[in-house]
C-alpha positions in Angstrom: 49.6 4.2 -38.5 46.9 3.1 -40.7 47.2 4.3 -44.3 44.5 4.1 -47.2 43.7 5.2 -50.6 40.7 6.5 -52.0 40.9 5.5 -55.7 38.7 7.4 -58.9 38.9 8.8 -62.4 39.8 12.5 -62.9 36.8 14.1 -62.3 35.0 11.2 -60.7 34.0 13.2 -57.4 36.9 12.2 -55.2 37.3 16.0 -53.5 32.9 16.1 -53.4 33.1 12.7 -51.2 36.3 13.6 -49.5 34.1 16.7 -48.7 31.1 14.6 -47.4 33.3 12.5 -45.8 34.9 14.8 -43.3 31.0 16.5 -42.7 30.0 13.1 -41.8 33.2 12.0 -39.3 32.8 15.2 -37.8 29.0 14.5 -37.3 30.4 11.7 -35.6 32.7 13.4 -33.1 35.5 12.3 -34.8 38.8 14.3 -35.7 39.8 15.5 -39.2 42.8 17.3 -40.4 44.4 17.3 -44.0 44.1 19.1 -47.0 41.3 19.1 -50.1 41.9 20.3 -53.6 39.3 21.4 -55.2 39.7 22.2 -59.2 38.8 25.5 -60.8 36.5 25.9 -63.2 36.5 29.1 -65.9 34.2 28.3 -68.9 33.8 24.4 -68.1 37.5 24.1 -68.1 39.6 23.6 -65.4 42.1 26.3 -64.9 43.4 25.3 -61.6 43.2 24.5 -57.9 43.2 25.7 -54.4 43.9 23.9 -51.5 41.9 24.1 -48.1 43.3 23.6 -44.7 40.9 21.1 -43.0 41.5 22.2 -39.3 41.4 26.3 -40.1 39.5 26.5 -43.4 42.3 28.5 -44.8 42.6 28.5 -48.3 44.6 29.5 -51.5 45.3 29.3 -55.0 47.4 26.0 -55.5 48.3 25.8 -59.2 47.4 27.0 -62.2 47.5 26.3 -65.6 48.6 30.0 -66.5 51.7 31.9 -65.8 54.4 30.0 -63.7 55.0 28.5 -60.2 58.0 27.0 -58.3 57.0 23.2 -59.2 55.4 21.9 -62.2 53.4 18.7 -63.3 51.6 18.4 -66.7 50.4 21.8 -68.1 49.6 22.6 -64.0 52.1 25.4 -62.4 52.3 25.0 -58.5 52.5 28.2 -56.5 54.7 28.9 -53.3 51.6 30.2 -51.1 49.6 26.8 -51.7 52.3 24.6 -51.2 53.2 26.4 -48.3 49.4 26.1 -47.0 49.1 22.6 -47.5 52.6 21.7 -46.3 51.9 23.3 -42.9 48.4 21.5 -43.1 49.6 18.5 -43.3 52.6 19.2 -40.8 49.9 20.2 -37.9 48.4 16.8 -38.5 51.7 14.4 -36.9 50.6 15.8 -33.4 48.0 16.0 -31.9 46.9 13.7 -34.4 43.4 13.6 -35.7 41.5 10.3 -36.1 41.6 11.0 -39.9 43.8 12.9 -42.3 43.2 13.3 -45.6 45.4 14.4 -48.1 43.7 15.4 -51.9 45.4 14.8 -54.0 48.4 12.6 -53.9 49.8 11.9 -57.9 52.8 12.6 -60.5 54.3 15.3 -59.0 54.5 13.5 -55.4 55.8 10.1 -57.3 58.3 12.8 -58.6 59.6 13.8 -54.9 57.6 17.1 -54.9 54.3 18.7 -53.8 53.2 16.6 -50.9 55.6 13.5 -50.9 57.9 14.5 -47.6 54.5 15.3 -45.4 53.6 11.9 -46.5 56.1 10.0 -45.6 56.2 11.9 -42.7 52.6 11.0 -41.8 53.3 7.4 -42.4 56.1 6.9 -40.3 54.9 9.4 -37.6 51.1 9.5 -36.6 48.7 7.5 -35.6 45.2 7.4 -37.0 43.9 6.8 -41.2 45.4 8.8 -43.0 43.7 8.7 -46.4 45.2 9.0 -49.5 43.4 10.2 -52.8 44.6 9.6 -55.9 43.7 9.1 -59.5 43.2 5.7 -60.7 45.8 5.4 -63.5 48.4 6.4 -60.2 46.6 3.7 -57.8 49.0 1.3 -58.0 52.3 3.0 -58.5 51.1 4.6 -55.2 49.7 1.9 -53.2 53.6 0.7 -53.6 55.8 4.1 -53.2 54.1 4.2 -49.4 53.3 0.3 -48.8 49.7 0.4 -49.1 47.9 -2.6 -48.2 45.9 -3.9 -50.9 42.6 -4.2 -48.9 42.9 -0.7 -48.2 41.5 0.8 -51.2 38.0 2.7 -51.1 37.1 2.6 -55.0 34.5 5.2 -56.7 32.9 2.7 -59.1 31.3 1.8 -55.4 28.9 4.5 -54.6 30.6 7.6 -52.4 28.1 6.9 -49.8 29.7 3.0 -49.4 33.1 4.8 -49.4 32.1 7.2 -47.0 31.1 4.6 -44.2 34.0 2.6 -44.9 35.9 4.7 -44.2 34.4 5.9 -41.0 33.7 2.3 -39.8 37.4 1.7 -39.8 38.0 4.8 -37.8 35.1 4.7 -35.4 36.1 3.5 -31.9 34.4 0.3 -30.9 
């Protein structure tokens, strides 16, 4: 199993490239499974998130800043039917496994046991492939060593999201 994170500020287009990213393996002939969170936007404020099922397309509402859910992080509330979403997402990817799983976003609340953690450690013990982890920098490091990261595993978004993007494909492409 090879495991890598893809590193940037909040708001710094990590779910845009992961986006771009899975368009351009796929372009490739190459496998992707995983989840994306995209924010939620009311009035230039984010409100929330959904998540999106890579392999079906399936998505939800996955937290929100309003009313109240059955984990919590910050002021964001996470909600049964998105957690349940991405949880099978990321479930479907041990077998058959795709050449690349991503898994947006991995922070606080998985550091805290919750939201993802027990698919990740799942997918690092079990699978075969990259599995890409995204995450905010200020978590990077904490991270990097709660699931053994190497260090030269890091795709960074001071680069530019198109270096990223073939970096990450380069290490997954056969040959």
């Amino acid at each position: 199993m090879s495991l890598a994170l893809l590193v940037g500020d909040r708001h710094s287009g990590k779910t845009s490239t992961c986006r771009r990213l899975v368009e351009s393996a796929r372009a490739r002939g190459l496998t992707v499974g995983g989840i994306l969170a995209p924010a939620l936007y009311e009035g230039g404020r984010c409100i929330g998130y959904e998540v999106v099922d890579l392999a079906t397309g399936q998505s939800t509402r996955l937290a929100t800043i309003a009313g109240s859910g059955v984990e919590q992080t910050g002021r964001f509330h996470f909600l049964a039917e998105g957690l349940t979403l991405g949880r099978a997402a990321l479930e479907r990817t041990i077998e058959p496994a795709p050449q690349l799983v991503i898994v947006d976003e991995v922070g606080q609340l998985e550091l805290d046991g919750g939201g993802w953690s027990g698919q990740v450690d799942q997918l690092v013990v079990e699978r075969s492939g990259l599995t890409l982890l995204v995450v905010r920098r200020e978590l990077a490091t904490r991270v990097a060593q709660r699931w053994n990261t190497p260090s030269d595993s890091c795709y960074d978004l001071v680069q530019s999201s198109d270096a990223v993007i073939e970096g990450v494909i380069r290490r997954i492409e056969p040959g």
